[in-house]
N, C-alpha and C positions, 0 to 999 in steps of 0.2 A: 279295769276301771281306773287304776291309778295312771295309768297308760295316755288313759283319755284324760285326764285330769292334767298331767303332766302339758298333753299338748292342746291343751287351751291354754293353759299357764303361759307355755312360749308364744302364742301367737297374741294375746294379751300383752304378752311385753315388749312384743317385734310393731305391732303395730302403731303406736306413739311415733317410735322411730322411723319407720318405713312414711308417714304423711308428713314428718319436719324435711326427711329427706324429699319429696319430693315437692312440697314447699320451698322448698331453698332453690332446687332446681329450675324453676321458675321464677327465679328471682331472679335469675344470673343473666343477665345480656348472653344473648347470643354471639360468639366468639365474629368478629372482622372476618371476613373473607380476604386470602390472602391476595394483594394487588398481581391483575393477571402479568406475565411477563413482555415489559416494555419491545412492541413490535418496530424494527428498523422501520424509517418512511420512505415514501418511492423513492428508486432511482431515477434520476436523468442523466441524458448522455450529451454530451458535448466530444466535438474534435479539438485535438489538439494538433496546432501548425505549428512545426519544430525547423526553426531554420538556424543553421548553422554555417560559421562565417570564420572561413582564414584568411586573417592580412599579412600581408609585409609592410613594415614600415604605415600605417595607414591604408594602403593600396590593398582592393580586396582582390585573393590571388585565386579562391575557390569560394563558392557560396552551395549549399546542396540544403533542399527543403522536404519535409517527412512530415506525413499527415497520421495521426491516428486516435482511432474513437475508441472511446471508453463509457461507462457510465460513473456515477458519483453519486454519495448517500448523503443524507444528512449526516450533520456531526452525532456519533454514537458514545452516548453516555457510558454504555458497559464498560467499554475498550478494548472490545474487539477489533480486529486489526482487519483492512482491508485488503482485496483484491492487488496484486500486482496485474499491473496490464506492460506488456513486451513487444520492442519490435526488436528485428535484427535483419541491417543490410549489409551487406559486404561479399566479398573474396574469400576462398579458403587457397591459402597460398602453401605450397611445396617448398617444404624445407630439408635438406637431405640435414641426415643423424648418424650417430658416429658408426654402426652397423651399414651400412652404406646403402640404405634402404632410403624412404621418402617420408616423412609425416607433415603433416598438414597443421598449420593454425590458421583461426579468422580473423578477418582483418576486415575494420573497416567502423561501422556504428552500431551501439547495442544500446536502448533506452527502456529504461525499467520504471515504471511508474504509476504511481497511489494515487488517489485524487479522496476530497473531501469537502464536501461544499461549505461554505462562509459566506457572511453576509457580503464583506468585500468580493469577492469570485469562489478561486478552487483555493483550497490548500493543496500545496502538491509537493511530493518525496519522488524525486528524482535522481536513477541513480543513471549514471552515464558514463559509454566507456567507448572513446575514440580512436584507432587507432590507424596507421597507411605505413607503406613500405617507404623506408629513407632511399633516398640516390645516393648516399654514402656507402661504403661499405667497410666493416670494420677490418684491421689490417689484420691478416693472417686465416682472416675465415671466409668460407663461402658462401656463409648465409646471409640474409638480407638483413640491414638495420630496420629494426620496429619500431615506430614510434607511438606513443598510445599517451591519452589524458586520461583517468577516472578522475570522475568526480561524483562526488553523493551528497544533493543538495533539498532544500527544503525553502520552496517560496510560494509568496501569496500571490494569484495569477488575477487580476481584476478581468473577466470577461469582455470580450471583443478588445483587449489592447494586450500589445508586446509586452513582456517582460524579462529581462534577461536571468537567465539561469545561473551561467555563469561564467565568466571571462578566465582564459588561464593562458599564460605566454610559454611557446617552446624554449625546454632550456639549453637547445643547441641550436637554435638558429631566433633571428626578430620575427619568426612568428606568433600570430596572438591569436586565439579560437576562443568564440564566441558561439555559445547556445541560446537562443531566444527561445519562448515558447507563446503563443496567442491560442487561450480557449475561445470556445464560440459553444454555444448552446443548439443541440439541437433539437428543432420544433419537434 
């Protein structure tokens, strides 16, 4: 009997408790849902015409043009890093090494490049690496003089118009190389 007595006693004293608790629980705003995670927006794709220009003295001595499509996001809040998009044209030229064997390096154009859309055009990170065999050669050796420009640059492309990338003069001869780039959108 004391047994039974004892557990009424407890549930008499647990029940007060047990209805403020779930009183209260009701009271409580139901917790925000947490904001779902911000989805990137469409890409579009646009070409890029890469025309590239050596002068002498003003006088254009080579001009060579490179088309390549990419797409582009909107500007991404996170900052996540985007897509590298690649070309590579060139020569793989034979260079004898001091084991009197042959190795090879490339020669010629490598463009490496981001794209980002803006209200003005693309934002674009452009990294660029030119390089052609000199008609010199250096005294005492057999290999060919290499001549090469990097550059790694970052410009705003306004849509259907040129913009130059970037201008850099040879430091062994008046020549001057120029990178233009023209987006266009495509439908």
């Amino acid at each position: 009997m004391r047994t039974r007595l004892a557990y009424f006693a407890a549930i008499a004293l647990l029940l007060p408790a047990t209805s403020r608790l779930a009183v209260s629980q009701q009271d409580t705003p139901a917790p925000k849902a947490a904001p779902a995670a911000q989805q990137p927006g469409p890409k579009h794709y646009y070409k890029l015409n890469f025309v590239l220009q050596e002068t002498d003295e003003g006088k254009v001595l080579n001009q060579r043009t490179f088309g390549m499509d990419i797409s582009a996001e909107p500007p991404r809040a996170n900052g996540m890093l985007l897509d590298w998009w690649n070309m590579r044209s060139g020569t793989r030229v034979p260079i004898p090494d001091s084991k009197k064997d042959v190795a090879y390096i490339d020669v010629g154009v490598n463009l490496d490049v981001r794209a980002e859309e803006a209200p003005e055009g693309l934002q674009l990170q452009i990294a660029s690496e030119i390089s052609s065999v000199g008609t010199e050669s250096g005294t005492g050796v057999t290999a060919p003089v290499i001549r090469q420009v990097k550059v790694k640059s970052a410009v705003l492309a306004p849509i259907g118009r040129p913009t130059v990338v970037f201008t850099a003069d040879d430091p062994a001869s008046k020549h001057r190389f120029e990178l233009e780039v023209t987006p266009t959108q495509v439908k």
